[in-house]
C-alpha positions in Angstrom: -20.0 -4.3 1.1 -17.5 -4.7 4.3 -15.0 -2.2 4.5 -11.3 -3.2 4.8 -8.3 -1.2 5.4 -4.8 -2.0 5.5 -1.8 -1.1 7.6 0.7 0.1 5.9 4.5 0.1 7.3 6.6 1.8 4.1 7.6 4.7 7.1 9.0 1.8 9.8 12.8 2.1 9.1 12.4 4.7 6.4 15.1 7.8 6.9 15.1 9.5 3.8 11.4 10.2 3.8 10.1 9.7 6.5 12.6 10.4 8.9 12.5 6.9 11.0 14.7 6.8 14.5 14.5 3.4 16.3 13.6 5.3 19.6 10.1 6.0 17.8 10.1 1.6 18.0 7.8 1.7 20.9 5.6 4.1 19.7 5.1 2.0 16.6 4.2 -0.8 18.8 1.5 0.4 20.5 0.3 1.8 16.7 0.8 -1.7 15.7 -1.9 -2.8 18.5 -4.2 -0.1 18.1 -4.6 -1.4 14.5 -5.3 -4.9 15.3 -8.1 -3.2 18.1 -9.6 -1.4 15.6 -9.8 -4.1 12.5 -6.7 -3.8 10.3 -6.0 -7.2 10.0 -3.8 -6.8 6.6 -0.5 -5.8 7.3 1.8 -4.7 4.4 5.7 -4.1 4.0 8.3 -5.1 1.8 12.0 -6.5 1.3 13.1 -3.3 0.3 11.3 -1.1 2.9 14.2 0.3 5.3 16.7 2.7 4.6 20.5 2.4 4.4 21.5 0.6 8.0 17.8 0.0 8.5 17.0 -2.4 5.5 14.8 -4.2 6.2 13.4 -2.8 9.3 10.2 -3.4 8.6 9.8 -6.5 8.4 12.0 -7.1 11.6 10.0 -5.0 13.4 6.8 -6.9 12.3 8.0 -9.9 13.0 9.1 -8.9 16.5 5.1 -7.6 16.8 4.1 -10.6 16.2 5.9 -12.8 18.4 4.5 -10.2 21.6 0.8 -10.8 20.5 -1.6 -12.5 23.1 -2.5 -16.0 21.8 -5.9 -15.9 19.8 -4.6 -12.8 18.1 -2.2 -14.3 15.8 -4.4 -16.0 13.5 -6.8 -12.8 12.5 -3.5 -10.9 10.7 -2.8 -11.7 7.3 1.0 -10.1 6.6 1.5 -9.2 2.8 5.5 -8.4 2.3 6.9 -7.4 -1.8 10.1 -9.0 -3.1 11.8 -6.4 -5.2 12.8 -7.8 -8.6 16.3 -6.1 -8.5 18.5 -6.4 -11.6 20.5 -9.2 -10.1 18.0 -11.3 -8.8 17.8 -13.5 -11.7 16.5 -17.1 -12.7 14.2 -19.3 -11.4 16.1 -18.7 -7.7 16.7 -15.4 -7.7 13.6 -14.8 -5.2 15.0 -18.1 -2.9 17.3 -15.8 -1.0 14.9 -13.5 -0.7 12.0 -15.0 0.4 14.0 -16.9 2.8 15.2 -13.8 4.5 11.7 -12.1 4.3 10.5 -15.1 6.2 12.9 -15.3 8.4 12.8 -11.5 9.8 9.0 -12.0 9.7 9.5 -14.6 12.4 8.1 -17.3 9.6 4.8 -15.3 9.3 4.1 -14.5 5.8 0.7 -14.9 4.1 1.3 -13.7 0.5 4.2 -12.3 -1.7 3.4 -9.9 -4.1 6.2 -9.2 -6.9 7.6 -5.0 -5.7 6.7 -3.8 -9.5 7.1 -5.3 -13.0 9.8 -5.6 -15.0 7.9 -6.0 -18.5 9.0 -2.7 -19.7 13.2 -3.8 -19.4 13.1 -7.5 -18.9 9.9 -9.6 -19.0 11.9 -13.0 -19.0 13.1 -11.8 -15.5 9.5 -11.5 -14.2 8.0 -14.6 -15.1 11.2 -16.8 -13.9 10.5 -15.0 -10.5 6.8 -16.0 -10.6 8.0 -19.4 -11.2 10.2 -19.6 -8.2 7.4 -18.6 -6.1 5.4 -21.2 -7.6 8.4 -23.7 -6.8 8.4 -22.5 -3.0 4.7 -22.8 -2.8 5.7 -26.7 -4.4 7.9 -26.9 -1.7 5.5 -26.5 1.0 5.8 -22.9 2.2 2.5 -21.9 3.2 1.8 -18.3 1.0 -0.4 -16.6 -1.7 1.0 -14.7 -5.1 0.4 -10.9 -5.7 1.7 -8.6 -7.9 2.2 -4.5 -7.0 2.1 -1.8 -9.8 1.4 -3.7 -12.6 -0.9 -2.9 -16.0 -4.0 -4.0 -17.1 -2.3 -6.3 -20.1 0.7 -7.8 -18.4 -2.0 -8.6 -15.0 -4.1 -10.7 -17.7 -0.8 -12.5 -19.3 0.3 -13.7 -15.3 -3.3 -14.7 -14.8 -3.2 -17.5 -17.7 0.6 -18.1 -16.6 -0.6 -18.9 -13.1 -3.1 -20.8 -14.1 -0.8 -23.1 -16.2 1.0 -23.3 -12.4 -1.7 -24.1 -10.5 -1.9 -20.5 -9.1 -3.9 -17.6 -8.7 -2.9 -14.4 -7.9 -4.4 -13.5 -4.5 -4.0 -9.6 -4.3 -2.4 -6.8 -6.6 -1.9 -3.2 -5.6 -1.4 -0.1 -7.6 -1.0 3.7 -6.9 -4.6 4.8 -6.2 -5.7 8.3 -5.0 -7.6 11.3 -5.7 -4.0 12.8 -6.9 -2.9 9.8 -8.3 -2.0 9.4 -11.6 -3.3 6.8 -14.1 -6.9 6.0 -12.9 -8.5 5.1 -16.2 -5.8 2.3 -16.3 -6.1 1.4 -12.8 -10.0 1.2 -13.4 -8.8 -1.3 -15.9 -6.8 -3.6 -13.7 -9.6 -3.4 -10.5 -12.2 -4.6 -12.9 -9.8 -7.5 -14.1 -9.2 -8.3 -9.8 -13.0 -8.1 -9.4 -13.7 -10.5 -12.3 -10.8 -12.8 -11.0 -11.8 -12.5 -7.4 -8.5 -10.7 -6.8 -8.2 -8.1 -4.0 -7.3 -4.9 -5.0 -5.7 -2.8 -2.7 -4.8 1.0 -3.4 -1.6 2.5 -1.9 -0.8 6.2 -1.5 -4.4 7.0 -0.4 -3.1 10.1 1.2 -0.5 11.0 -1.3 1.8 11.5 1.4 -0.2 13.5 3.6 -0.8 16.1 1.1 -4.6 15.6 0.9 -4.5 16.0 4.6 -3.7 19.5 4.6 -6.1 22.3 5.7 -6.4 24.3 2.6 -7.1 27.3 4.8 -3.9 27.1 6.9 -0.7 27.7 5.2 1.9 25.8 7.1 5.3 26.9 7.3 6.9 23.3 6.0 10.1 23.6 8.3 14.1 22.3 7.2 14.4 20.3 4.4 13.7 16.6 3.1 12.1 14.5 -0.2 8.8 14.6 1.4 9.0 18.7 2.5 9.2 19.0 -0.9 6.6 17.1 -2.3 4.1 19.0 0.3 5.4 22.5 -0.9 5.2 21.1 -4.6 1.7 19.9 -4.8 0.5 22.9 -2.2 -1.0 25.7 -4.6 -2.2 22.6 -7.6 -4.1 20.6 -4.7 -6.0 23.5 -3.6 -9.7 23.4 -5.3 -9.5 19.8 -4.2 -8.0 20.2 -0.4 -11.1 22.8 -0.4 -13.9 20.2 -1.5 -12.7 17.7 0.8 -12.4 19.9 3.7 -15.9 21.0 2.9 -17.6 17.1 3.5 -15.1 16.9 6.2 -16.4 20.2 7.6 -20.1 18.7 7.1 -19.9 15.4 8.2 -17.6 16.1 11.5 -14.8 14.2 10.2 -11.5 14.6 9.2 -9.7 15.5 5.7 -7.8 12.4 5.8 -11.7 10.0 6.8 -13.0 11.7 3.6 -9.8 10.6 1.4 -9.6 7.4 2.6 -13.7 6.6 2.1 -12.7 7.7 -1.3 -11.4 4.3 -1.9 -13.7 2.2 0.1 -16.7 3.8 -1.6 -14.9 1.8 -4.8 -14.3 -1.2 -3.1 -10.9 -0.6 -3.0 -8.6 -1.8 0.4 -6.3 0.9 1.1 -3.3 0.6 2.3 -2.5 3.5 4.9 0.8 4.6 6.5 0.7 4.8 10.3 3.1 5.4 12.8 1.1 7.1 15.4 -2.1 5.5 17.6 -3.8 8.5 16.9 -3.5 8.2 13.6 -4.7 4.4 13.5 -7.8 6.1 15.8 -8.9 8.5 13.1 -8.2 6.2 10.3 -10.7 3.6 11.9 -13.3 6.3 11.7 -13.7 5.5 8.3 -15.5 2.1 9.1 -18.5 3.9 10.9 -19.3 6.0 7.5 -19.8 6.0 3.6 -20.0 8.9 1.2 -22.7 9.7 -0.6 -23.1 9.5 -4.2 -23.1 13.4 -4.5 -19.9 13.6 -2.5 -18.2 11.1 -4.6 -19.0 12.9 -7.4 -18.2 15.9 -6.2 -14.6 14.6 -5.1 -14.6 13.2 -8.4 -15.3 16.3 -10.5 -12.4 18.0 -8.4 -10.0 15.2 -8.8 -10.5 15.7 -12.9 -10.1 18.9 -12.5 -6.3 18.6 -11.2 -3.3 19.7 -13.7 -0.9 17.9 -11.8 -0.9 15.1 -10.2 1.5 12.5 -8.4 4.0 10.7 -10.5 3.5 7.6 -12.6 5.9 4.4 -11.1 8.3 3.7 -13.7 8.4 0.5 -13.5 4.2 0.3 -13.8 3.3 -2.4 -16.8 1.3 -1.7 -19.3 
């Protein structure tokens, strides 16, 4: 099985979280290269990634990335971007807008369009007229795939025979999916739906926002105050058994806490998706391709995760 990991850019214009400042732009750059170096060739973002002055920064910045690449490198990246399914985007247009800017701030680059999250739960009428405009674009002649993000095993079969009455298969679908995350059984269900559909699955969060990165032997003073402060000091003293087991393989095999995490996922088949902002993040990351687990230490991992009386929160908006 060949390993695949994807770039993930939720943190590239994100303020409230992640505390973006364009002057880090440069930085992200060069992190941006170092991931095409080392084999992330998916490349994931979203309308709605970008906060306050900054929507949409993401994407600009990705499609700025692209036009500096080095002819023959343009062709290996696949860009994946979401279309949030706000209230008001309605009808069987309501993604043309959209999409069109999307495109447009990705410099015309776009390789598939996944649907942000799933509006079954409040307004299932509004989801499938969105599908349908994406199928009219694709009628159109704009060159992309279909994907859905944070969606349930049930609704993910209903789109698959709705496609398929369009002419269209889904091409990925991505879900919460961690050793902290919450809802595995159910995500279990939808990967074993993508692997029977020859769907890529692809996990977000593998990290749960750095939190299975920390030492469990080191208490760090978390300095000043923001959302994702708070989910580390949160989720310090529940995560600790588990921090401990996987700093033990980590420990063992040479390699860091966030290598064992991540190979978490591959050992599944799973693509994660991981936030980077740093080259030296994007070099440790890439680690992952030159080992597996073993079967013990997924079990172990495993056993630990199970073992967990809190974990990360459900999406809201997940389908059943």
């Amino acid at each position: 099985m060949t390993k695949k990991i994807a770039l993930g850019t939720w943190s590239w214009g994100n303020q409230l979280l992640w505390k973006y400042n364009p002057a880090s732009d440069e930085e992200l750059f060069r992190t941006y290269q170092e991931a095409l170096r080392s084999g992330f060739t998916l490349i994931d973002t979203a309308d709605s990634y970008g906060t306050g002055q900054f929507s949409g920064r993401s994407e600009r910045l990705l499609g700025n990335f692209y036009q500096m690449l080095p002819q023959g490198q343009t062709n290996k990246i696949k860009i994946v971007t979401k279309l949030a399914p706000y209230p008001w985007r309605l009808g069987r247009n309501g993604f043309t807008g959209p999409f069109l800017n999307s495109f447009q701030r990705l410099n015309n680059k776009l390789d598939i369009v996944q649907l942000h999250w799933s509006t079954a739960k409040y307004n299932p009428f509004q989801e499938i007229q969105l599908l349908n405009n994406l199928c009219d674009l694709i009628d159109r002649g704009y060159d992309f795939r279909i994907g859905l993000s944070n969606i349930g095993p049930n609704r993910l079969r209903q789109i698959i025979k709705f496609l398929s009455e369009r002419n269209q298969k889904i091409k990925s679908v991505q879900v919460q999916f961690s050793l902290l995350a919450p809802d595995l059984e159910k995500q279990a269900k939808v990967k074993q739906i993508c692997e029977t559909n020859n769907i890529d699955f692809l996990g977000y969060s593998p990290l749960a926002f750095g939190i299975l990165c920390k030492d469990p032997n080191h208490i760090q003073k978390i300095k000043g105050f923001n959302l994702r402060n708070l989910i580390l000091k949160t989720y310090e003293k529940p995560t600790l058994q588990l921090r401990k087991c996987i700093h033990e393989i980590a420990m063992m095999r040479s390699v860091s806490m966030a290598q064992v995490a991540i190979n978490w996922s591959c050992y599944q088949g799973v693509i994660p998706i991981i936030g980077l902002r740093k080259t030296s993040q994007v070099k440790d990351a890439s680690g992952v391709l030159s080992w597996d687990l073993t079967q013990s230490e997924f079990e172990e991992l495993e056993d630990a995760s199970k073992k967990l009386n809190r974990r990360m929160p459900s999406n809201p908006f997940s389908s059943n």
